[in-house]
N, C-alpha and C positions, 0 to 999 in steps of 0.2 A: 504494500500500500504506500502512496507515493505522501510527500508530507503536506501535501494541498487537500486532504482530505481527513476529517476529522474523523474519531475511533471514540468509542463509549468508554468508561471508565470503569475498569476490571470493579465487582463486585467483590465486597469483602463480607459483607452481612446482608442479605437481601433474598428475594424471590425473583428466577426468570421466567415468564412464559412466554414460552416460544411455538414456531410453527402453530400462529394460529389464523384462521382468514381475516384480510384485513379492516372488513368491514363489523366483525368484532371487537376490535381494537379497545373503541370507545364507549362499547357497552360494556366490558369491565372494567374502564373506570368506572361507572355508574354503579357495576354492580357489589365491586370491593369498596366503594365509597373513597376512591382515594381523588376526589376533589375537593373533596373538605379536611383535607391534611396539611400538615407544614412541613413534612420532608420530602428531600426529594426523590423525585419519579424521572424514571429515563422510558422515554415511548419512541419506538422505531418503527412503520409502516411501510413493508414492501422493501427490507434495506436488502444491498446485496451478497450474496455469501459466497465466498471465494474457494473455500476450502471444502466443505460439507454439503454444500448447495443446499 
């Protein structure tokens, strides 16, 4: 990955879900309630995957 392109920041304490359709995306914020949170949330839609596709 080239350095013009930004990377998520490795996860030390947290939850991933992954591979899921992207138009679910924003009904789990809704449904885990994390809009009404104060930490932070990393959300990626459709990102690309190099290695594992």
């Amino acid at each position: 990955m080239t350095q013009d392109k930004l990377q998520v920041e490795a996860i030390k304490c947290g939850t991933v879900i992954d591979h899921i359709p992207a138009q679910i995306g924003f009904k789990l914020l809704s449904l885990f309630r994390l809009t009404e949170t104060d930490q932070r949330i990393t959300i990626g839609l459709n990102l690309p995957s190099g290695e594992l596709g």
